[in-house]
N, C-alpha and C positions, 0 to 999 in steps of 0.2 A: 220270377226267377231272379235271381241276384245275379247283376250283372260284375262282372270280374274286368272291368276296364279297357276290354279287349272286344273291339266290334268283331271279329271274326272268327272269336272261337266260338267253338261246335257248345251245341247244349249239354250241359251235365248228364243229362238223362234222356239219351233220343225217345223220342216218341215210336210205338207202336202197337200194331192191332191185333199183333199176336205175339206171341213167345219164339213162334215160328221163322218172324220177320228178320233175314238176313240184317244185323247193322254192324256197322264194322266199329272197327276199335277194338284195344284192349279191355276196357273197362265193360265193354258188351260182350266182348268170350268170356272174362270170367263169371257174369251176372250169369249166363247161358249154361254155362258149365258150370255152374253150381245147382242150377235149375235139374240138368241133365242128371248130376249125380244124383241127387235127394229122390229124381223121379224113376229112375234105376233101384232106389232103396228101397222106394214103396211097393214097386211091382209084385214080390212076392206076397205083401202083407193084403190079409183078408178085404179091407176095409175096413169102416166103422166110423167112430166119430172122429174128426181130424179139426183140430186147430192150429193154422196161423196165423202168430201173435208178430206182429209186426210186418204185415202182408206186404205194407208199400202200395204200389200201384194193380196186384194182385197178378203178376207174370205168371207166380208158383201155382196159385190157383187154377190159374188159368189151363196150364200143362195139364194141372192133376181133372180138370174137369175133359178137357180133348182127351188125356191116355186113358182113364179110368172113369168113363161119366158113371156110372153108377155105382161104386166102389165104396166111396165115400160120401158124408154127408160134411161138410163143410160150414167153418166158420172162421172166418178172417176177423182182424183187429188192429187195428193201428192208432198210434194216440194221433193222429192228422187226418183231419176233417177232409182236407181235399185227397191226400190216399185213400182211402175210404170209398169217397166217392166216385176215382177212377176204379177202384177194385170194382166194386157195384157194375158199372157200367159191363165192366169184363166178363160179369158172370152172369149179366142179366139175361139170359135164355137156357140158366141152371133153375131145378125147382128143387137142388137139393146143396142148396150153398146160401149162407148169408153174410154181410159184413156190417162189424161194428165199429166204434169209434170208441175206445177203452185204452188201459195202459196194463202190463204186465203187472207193475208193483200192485196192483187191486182189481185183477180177473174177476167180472160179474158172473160167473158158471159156480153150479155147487162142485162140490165135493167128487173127486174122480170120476169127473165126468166122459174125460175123452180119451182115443186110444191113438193116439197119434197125435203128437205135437212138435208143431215147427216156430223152431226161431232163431230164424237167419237174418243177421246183422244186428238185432237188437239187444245184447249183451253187454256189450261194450259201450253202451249209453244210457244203462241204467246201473242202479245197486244190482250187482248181481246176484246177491244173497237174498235182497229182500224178491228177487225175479224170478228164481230158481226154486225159492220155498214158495212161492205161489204156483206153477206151472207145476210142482211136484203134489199141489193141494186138488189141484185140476185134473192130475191123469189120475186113471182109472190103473190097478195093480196090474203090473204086466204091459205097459204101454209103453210104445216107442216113441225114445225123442229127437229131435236132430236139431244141434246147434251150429251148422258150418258157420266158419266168418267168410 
């Protein structure tokens, strides 16, 4: 972690072993409460094939495997080797989840493949256009997407 000059400030990104785990701060209500909204949005929807593209440390995941373990089949993506590999660890006792190491601008999935796509926060750090026309190459006609910031 990059340290910001300041021995005593808190970590960017507290650690935790769940979604669940009370941390305080501002910057963890809203990760939490965006977590909450998206996972409020899926309840209705059947399941099926769900990709998030820019998982992070795989929170979202995380949720959507506690509220709905068999709902969905799952595929996370992060262009960060070490997200990736915290996501992994998250869902290691899922046998219906997996995580990649990939970048939106070039999705390795064919062709409409999935019915449920998230991608929260990754927007505003890539071309959008070239992001948006891929994720749109990826869903399947009729899929749900959700981009909160």
């Amino acid at each position: 972690m990059m340290s910001l000059g300041c021995s005593s400030a808190p970590p960017l990104m507290p650690r935790a072993t769940s979604t669940r785990t009370a941390i305080p701060g501002p910057t963890a209500r809203f990760f939490r409460s965006r977590i909450q909204l998206v996972s409020r949005i899926l309840t209705p929807l059947p399941g099926g094939d769900l990709l998030d593209v820019g998982c992070g440390p795989g929170m979202m995941v995380r949720e959507i495997l506690d509220s709905r373990p068999d709902a969905f089949h799952i595929t996370a993506l992060d262009r960060s080797a070490a997200m990736v590999e915290a996501c992994a660890r998250r869902m290691k006792d899922a046998g219906n989840a997996q995580a990649l190491v990939g970048r939106i601008e070039s999705l390795p999935f064919q062709e409409h493949y999935f019915d449920v796509i998230l991608a929260m926060g990754v927007l505003e750090y890539v071309d959008a256009t070239v992001a948006l026309t891929e994720l749109a190459r990826v869903a399947r006609p009729g899929a749900w997407w959700s981009s909160p910031c």
